[in-house]
C-alpha positions as CSV (number, residue, x, y, z in Angstrom):
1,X,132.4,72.9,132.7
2,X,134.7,70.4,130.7
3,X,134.7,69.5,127.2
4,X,133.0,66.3,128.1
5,X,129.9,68.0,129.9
6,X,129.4,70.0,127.3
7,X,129.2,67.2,124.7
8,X,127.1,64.9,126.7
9,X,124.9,67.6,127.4
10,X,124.3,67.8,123.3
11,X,124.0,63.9,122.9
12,X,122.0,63.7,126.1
13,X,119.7,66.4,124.0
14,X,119.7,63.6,120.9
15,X,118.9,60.8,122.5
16,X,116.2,62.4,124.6
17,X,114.2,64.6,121.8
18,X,114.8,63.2,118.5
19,X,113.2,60.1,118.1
20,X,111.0,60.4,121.0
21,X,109.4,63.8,119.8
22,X,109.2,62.4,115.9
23,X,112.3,64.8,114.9
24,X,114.0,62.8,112.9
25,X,116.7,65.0,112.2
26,X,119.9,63.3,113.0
27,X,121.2,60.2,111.3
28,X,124.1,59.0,113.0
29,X,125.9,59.6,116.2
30,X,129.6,60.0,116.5
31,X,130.5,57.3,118.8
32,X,133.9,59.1,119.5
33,X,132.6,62.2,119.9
34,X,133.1,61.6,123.8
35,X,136.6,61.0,123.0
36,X,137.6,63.7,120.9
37,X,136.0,65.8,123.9
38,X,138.8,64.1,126.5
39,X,141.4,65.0,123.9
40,X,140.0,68.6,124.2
41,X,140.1,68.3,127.8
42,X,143.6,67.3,128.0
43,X,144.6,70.0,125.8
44,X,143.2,72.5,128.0
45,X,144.3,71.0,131.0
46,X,147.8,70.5,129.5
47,X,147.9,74.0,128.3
48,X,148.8,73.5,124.6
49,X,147.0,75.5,121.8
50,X,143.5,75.4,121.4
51,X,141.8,75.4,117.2
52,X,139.7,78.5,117.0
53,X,136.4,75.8,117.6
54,X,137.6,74.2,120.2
55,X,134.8,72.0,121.9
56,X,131.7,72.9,119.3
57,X,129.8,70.1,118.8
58,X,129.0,70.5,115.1
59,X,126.2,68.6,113.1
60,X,127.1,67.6,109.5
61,X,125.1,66.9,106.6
62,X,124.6,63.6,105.4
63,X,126.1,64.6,102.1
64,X,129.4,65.6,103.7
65,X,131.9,62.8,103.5
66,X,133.4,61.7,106.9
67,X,135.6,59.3,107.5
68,X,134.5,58.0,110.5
69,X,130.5,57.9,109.7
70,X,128.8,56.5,107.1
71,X,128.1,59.3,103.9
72,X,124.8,57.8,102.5
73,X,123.3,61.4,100.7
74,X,120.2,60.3,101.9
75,X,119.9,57.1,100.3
76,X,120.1,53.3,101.5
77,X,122.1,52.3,98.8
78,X,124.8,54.2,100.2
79,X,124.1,53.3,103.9
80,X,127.6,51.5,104.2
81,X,129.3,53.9,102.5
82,X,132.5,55.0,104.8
83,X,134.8,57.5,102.5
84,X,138.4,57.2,102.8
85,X,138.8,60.2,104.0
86,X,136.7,63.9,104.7
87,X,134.9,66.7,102.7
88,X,137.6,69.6,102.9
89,X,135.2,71.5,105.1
90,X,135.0,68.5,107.6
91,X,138.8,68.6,108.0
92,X,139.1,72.2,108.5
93,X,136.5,71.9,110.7
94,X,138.3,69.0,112.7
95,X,141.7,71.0,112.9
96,X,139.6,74.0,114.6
97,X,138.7,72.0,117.3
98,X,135.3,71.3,116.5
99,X,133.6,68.2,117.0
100,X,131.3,66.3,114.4
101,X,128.7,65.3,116.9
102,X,126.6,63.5,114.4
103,X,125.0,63.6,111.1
104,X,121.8,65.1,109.9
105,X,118.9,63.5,107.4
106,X,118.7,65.6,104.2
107,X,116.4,65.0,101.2
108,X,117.2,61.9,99.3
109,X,120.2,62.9,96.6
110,X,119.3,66.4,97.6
111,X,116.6,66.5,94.8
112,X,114.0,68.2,96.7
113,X,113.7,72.1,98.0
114,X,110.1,71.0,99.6
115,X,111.1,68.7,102.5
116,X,113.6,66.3,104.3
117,X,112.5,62.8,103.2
118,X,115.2,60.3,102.5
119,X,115.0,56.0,101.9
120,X,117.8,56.1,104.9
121,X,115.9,57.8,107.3
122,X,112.8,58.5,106.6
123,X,111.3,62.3,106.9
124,X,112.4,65.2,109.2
125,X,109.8,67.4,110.9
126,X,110.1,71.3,111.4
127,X,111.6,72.2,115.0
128,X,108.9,74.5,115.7
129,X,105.7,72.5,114.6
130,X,106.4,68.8,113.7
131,X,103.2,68.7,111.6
132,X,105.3,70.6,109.1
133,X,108.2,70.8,106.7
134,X,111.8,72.2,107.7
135,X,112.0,72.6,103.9
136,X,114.9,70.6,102.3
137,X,117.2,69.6,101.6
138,X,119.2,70.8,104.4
139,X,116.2,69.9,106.8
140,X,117.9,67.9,109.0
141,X,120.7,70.2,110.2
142,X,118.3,72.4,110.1
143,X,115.6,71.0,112.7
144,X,118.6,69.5,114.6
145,X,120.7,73.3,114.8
146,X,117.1,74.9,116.1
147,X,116.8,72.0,118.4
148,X,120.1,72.7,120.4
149,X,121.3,69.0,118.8
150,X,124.4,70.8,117.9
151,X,126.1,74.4,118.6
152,X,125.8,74.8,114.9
153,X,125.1,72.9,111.8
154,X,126.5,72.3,108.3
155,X,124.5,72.7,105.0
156,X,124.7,72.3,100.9
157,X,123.3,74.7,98.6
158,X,122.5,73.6,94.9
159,X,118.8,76.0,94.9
160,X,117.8,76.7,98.4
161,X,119.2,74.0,100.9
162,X,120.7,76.1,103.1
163,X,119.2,79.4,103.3
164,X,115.5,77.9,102.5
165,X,115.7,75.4,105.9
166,X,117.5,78.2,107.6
167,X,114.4,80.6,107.1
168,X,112.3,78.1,108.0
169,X,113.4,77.2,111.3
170,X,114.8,80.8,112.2
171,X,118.6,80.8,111.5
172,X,121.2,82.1,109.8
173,X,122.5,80.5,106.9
174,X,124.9,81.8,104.2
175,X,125.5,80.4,100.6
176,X,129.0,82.2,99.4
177,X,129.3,83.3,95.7
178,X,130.8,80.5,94.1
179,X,134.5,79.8,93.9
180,X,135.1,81.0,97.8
181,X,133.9,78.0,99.4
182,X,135.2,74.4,98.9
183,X,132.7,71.5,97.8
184,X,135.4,68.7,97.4
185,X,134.4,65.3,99.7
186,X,129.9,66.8,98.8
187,X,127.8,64.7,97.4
188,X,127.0,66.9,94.3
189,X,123.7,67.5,92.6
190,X,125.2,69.8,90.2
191,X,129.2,70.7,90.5
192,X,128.5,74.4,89.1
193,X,125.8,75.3,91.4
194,X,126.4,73.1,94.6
195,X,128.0,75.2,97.2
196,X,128.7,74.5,101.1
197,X,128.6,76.4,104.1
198,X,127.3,77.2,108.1
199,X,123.9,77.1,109.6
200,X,123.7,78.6,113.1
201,X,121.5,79.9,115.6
202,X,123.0,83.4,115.7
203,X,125.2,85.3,112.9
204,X,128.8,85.3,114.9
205,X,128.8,82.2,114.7
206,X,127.9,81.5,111.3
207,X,131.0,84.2,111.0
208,X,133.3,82.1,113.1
209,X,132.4,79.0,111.2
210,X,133.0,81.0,108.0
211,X,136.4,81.6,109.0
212,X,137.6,78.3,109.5
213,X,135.7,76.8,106.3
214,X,136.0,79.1,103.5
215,X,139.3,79.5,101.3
216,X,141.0,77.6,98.5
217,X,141.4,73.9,98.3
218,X,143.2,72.5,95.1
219,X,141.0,70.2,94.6
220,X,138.1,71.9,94.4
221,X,139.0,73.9,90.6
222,X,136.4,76.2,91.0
223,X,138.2,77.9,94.2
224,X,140.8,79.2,92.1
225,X,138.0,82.1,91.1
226,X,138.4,82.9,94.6
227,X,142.1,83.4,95.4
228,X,142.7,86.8,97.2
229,X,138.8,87.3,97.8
230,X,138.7,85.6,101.1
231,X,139.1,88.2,104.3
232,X,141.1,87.3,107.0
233,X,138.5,87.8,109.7
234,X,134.9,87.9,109.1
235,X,133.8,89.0,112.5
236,X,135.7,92.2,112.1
237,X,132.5,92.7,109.8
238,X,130.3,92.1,112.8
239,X,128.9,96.1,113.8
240,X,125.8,96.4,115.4
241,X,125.7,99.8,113.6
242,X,126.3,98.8,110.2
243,X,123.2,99.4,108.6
244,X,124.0,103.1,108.9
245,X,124.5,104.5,105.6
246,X,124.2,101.3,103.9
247,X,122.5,101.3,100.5
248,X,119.5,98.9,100.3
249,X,117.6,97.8,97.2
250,X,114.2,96.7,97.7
251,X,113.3,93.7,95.0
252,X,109.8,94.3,95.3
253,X,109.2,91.3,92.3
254,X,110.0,89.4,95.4
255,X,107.7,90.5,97.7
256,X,104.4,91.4,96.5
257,X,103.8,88.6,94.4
258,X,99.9,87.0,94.0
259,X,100.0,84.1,96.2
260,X,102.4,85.7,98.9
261,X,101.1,85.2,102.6
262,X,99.9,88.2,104.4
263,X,101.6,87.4,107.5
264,X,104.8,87.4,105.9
265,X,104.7,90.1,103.9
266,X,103.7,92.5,107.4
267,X,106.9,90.6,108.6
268,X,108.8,92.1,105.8
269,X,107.1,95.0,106.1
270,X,108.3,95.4,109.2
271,X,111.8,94.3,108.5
272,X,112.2,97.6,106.2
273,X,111.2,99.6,109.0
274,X,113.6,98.1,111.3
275,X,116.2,98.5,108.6
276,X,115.3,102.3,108.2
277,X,115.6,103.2,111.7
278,X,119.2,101.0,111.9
279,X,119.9,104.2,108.9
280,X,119.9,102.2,106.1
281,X,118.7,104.2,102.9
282,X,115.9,101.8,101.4
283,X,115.8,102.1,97.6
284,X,112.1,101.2,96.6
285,X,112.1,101.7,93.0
286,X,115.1,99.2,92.2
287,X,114.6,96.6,89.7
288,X,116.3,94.2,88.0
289,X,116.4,93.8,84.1
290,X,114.8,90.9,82.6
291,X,114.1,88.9,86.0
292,X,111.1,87.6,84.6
293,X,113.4,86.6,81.4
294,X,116.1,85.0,83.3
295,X,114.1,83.2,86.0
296,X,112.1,81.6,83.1
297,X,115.2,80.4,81.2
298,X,116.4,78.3,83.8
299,X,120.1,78.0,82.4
300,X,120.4,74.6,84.2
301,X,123.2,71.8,83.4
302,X,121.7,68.5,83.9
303,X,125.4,66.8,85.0
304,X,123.9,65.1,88.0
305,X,124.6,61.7,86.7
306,X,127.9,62.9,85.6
307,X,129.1,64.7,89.0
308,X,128.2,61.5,90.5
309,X,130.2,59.2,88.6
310,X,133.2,61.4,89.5
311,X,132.0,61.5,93.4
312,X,131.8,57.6,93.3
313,X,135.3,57.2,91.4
314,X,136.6,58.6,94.7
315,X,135.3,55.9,96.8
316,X,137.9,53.7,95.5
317,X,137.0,50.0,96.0
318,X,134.6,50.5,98.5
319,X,132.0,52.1,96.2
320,X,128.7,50.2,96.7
321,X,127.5,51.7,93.0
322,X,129.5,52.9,90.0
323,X,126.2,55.2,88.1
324,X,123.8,56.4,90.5
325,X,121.4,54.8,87.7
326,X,122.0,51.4,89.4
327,X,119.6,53.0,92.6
328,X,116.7,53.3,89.7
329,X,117.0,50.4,88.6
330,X,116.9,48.7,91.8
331,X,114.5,50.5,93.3
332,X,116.3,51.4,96.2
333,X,114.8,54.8,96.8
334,X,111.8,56.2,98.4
335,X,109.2,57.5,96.0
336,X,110.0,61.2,96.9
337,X,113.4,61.0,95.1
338,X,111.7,59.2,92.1
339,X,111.1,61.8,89.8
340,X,114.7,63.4,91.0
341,X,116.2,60.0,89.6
342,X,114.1,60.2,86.3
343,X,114.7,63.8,86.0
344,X,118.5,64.2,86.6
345,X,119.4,60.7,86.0
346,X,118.9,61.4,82.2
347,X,122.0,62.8,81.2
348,X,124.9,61.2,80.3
349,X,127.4,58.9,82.3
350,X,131.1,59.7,81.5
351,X,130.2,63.2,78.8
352,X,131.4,65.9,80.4
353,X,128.2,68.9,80.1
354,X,130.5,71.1,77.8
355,X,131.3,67.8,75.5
356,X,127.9,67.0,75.3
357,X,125.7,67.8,72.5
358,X,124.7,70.3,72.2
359,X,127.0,71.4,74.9
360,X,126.4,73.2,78.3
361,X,129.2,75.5,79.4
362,X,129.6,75.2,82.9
363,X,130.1,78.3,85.6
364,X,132.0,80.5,85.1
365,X,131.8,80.0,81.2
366,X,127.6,79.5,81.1
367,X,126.7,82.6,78.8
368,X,123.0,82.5,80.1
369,X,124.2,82.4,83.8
370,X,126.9,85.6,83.0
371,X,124.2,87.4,81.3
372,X,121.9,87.1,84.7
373,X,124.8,87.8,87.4
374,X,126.0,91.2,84.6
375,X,121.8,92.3,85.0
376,X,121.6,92.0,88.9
377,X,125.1,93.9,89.4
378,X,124.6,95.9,86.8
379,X,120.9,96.7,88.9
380,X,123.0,97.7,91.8
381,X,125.6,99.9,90.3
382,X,122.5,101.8,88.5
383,X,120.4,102.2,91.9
384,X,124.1,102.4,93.8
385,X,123.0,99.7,96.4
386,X,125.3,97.3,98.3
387,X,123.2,94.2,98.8
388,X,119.3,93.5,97.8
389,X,116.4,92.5,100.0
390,X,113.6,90.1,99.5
391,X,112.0,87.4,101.9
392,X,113.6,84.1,101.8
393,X,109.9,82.7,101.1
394,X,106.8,84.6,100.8
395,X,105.0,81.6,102.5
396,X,105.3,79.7,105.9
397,X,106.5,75.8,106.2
398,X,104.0,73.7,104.7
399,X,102.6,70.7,106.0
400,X,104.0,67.3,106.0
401,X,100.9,66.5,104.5
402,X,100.7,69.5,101.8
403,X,104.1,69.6,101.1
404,X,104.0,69.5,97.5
405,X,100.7,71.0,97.1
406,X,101.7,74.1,98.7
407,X,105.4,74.8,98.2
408,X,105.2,78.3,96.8
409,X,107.4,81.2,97.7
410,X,110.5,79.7,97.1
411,X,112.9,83.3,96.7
412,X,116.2,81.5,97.4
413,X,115.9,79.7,93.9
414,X,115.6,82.9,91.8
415,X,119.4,84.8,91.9
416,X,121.8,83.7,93.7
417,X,122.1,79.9,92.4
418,X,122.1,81.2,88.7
419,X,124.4,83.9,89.1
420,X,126.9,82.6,91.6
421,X,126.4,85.1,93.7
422,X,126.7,85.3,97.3
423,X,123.2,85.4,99.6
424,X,122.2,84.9,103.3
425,X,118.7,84.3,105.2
426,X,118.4,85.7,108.8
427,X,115.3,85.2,111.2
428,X,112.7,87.8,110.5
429,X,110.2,86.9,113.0
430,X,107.2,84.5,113.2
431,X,104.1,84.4,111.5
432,X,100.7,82.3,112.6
433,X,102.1,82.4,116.2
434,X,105.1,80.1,115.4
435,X,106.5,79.5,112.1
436,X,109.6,81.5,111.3
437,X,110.1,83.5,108.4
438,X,113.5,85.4,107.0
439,X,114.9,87.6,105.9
440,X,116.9,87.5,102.8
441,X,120.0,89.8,101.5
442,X,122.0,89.5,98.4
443,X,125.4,91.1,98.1
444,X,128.2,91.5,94.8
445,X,130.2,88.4,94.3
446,X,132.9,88.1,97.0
447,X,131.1,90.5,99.2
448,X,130.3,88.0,102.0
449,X,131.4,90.6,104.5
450,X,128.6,93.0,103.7
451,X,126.2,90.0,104.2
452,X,127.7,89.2,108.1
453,X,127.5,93.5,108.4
454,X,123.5,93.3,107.4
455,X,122.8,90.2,108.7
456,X,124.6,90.9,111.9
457,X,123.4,94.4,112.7
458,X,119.7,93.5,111.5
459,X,119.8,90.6,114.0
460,X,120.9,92.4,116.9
461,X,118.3,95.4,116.2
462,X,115.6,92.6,115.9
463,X,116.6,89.9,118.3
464,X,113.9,87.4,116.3
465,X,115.2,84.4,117.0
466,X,113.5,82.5,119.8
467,X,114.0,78.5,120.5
468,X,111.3,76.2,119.6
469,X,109.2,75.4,122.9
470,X,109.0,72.0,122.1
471,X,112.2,71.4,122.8
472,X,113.5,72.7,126.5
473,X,116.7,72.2,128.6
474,X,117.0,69.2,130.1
475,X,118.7,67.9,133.3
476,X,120.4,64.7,133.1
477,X,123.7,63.5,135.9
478,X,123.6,67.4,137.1
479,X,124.3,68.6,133.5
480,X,121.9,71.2,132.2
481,X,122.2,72.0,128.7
482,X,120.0,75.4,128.3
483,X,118.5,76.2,124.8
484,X,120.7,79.0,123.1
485,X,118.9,82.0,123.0
C-alpha cells in the first residue's frame, strides 16, 4: 500500500463520518496532505532516508500553530489567523515524516475541562455516544484519534485536556512533568501550567510520538529544567512484564469519594487486580500530606491575558487582535467561553505575574506549587512507590445536555498540573455498556519512562481498548481503511 492510499483512506474516513455522523471533531483539512504523501512515496521509491513517522497521518490541535492551516484556538476572531511559522512540536513532527492530516475543534481559548465547544466550530460529540461530551479541551483530537481520523492525535494540557479527553474516549494520553516538553508556537492558557504532548490509540505509539516531540527548544525557557532528563528511546521502556516488582501507591482520596460512580469504581477495582496479578506490589495505605490543603489552595497565576499578548506579538503584522480583551468586547465568542473571558481576561495586559502586585512567582519559583510537588514525592519516598494510581474521573462522559450540571470526578486537575509533575491516562475499560473510563498513574518528575512501563504493560495485560461501533471501516476506490484495534 503507498503513502497516498494510506492518507486517502484517513481523509476518505473525514469526509465520510465527521459531519455526516454529527462528530464535529476536525476543523480543517490539510489540502496538501495528498502531496506530502507523493513526496513520501518518492522517498521510498527512491530509496533515501525515511523520518522515524514516515507516512502517519497526524491530527493537530487547533491551538497548535501551523503554517500552512489557520490557528484560530477555538475562536472566530482568529479564524484567519495563518502563523508565520509552526509550534516546535509541529516541526519535529514534520521532519519525522509525519503528516498533519488536519486540525481538530478544541474548547474555545481552552477555558473549559467539561466539553469541546468553540465559536469556530461549534461543539464536538464523544466517539463512542454522540449524545455526550469527549470532555475538553482536547475533545476534538480526541473524538477524531478514537474515530480512526488520524493514526494519532495531538493535545494541550493546562488542567486536564489531554489525559481527561483521552479517558473519555479510551486512549492513551501523557502530560510530561514540566520543562521536558516544548510549548513554543501553543496557544497558552497559562505559560506555567500549559504543557503539550501525544494522544493515541495504543501506548507505543504515544512512545514513538514522544520520541520525536519531547526535548529542549531555546525558545521555550522552561525546557532548560529539562536538559539531560530526556531518554534516548522511550520504547526501550515498553515491557509487557514491567509491572513485576513495581511499587504502586494506591491514592484512595481519589477513588472512593461521595459522588463517585459505581461502575467506575468496580472498573478500578478491577484495574488493581489486574495490576496485582501483572506483580505489582499495591500499597493501600499511602497518602498524601495535606491534599485536602493543597487542592483547596489552588496556587493558580491568572497570566492568561498576559501569555496571550506575548502569543499575539509573534504573529507579527498579521495579528487580527493585539489583547485577547478585544474578543470580549466584541462579542465574538460563544457563550461557553464567556465566563473563561471574564474570568482570566482580568489580569493585567503587559505586567508580567511576578511584577504584579502582589506578585505570583511562576513555576518553578511558585512556593505554594513547590510545597505540593515536595508532599506528593515526599509521599512516595515514605511508602517507597514509583508512580501513584487513581482513576482519571470517577464519573462517565456527561451529556451534551448536562454538561455542566454533572461534571464531577475530574482527578486529572488535582496533582499533576500544580506540581509539574508528570501523569498519564490509559483505557480501563467501559462502564454503562459503552463509555470508557481510565486509568490514571502519576510518576516523580522526569520519570516519563516509568509511565510508558505501567501504562504499556497494564495495556497489554488488559487489552481495553475497543473502537467505537459507530464508526466502521469503510471501502472507498478499493481502499479499506480498517479501524485500529
Amino acid at each position: 500500500m503507498t503513502c497516498r492510499q494510506v492518507v486517502s483512506g484517513y481523509l476518505d474516513r473525514i469526509l465520510t463520518y465527521d459531519q455526516d455522523k454529527k462528530l464535529n471533531a476536525i476543523s480543517f483539512i490539510n489540502q496538501k496532505a495528498l502531496a506530502k504523501a507523493d513526496d513520501i512515496d518518492e522517498k521510498i521509491k527512491s530509496g533515501k532516508k525515511l523520518g522515524s513517522l514516515y507516512c502517519a497521518p497526524i491530527l493537530v490541535k487547533d491551538n497548535y500553530d501551523t503554517h500552512d492551516l489557520p490557528t484560530t484556538g477555538g475562536s472566530i476572531a482568529l479564524k484567519d489567523n495563518y502563523p508565520p511559522d509552526d509550534a516546535f512540536m509541529v516541526e519535529k513532527l514534520r521532519a519525522a515524516d509525519a503528516i498533519i492530516i488536519a486540525k481538530t475543534n478544541m474548547a474555545e481559548w481552552a477555558f473549559s475541562p467539561r466539553q469541546t465547544i468553540s465559536s469556530s466550530f461549534g461543539t464536538t460529540a464523544n466517539a463512542y455516544d454522540l449524545d455526550r461530551v469527549p470532555a475538553g479541551s482536547s475533545g476534538g483530537t480526541a473524538s477524531g484519534t478514537a474515530a480512526s481520523f488520524g493514526v494519532a492525535g495531538m493535545g494541550s494540557d493546562t488542567g486536564n485536556s489531554i489525559r481527561g479527553p483521552s479517558s473519555h474516549l479510551s486512549l492513551f494520553g501523557i502530560r510530561s512533568t514540566i520543562g521536558l516538553t516544548s510549548r513554543d508556537g501553543v496557544i497558552p492558557l497559562a505559560w506555567d501550567r500549559d504543557v503539550a504532548g501525544p494522544m493515541t490509540r495504543t501506548v507505543r505509539d504515544g512512545a514513538k510520538i514522544f520520541n520525536v516531540v519531547a526535548g529542549y527548544d531555546p525558545k521555550d525557557p522552561m525546557t532548560e529544567l529539562g536538559k539531560g532528563k530526556r531518554k534516548d528511546d522511550y520504547t526501550e521502556y515498553l515491557n509487557k512484564n514491567a509491572l513485576k516488582g513495581m511499587r504502586i501507591g494506591l491514592l484512595r482520596a481519589l477513588v472512593f469519594t461521595d459522588d463517585a460512580d459505581p461502575e467506575v469504581t468496580q472498573l478500578f477495582v478491577k484495574a488493581v487486580e489486574d495490576l496485582k496479578e501483572a506483580g505489582a506490589v499495591i500499597v493501600e495505605s499511602f497518602e498524601i500530606n495535606d491534599l485536602d490543603a493543597h487542592r483547596g489552595a489552588l496556587n493558580f497565576c491568572n497570566r492568561f491575558r498576559y501569555d496571550m499578548r506575548q502569543y499575539l506579538k509573534t504573529l507579527g503584522d498579521n495579528a487580527s487582535i493585539q489583547d485577547v480583551m478585544e474578543v470580549y468586547s466584541s462579542g465574538q465568542y460563544s457563550m461557553s467561553a464567556k465566563g473563561g473571558l471574564e474570568r482570566f481576561g482580568a489580569g493585567p495586559l503587559d505586567i508580567h505575574p511576578r511584577d504584579d502586585i502582589p506578585p505570583c512567582l511562576e513555576f518553578p519559583n511558585h512556593l505554594g506549587r513547590n510545597a505540593f510537588k515536595e508532599d506528593v514525592e515526599g509521599a512516595m519516598d515514605k511508602y517507597n512507590v514509583d508512580v501513584i494510581i487513581y482513576p482519571s474521573w470517577t464519573n462517565p462522559p456527561a451529556l451534551l445536555s448536562r454538561a455542566y450540571t454533572d461534571y464531577k470526578g475530574d482527578n486529572s486537575q488535582v496533582i499533576a498540573p500544580a506540581t509539574g509533575l508528570p501523569a498519564a491516562t490509559v483505557p480501563m475499560g467501559f462502564s454503562h455498556g459503552n463509555l470508557p473510563a481510565g486509568l490514571q498513574f502519576l510518576a516523580r518528575a522526569f520519570q516519563e519512562e516509568l509511565l510508558f512501563s505501567a501504562a504499556y504493560a497494564y495495556e497489554q495485560k488488559t487489552k481495553h481498548r475497543k473502537a467505537p461501533k459507530i464508526f466502521s471501516e469503510i471501502q472507498r476506490e478499493n481502499i479499506i481503511m480498517k479501524v485500529s484495534k
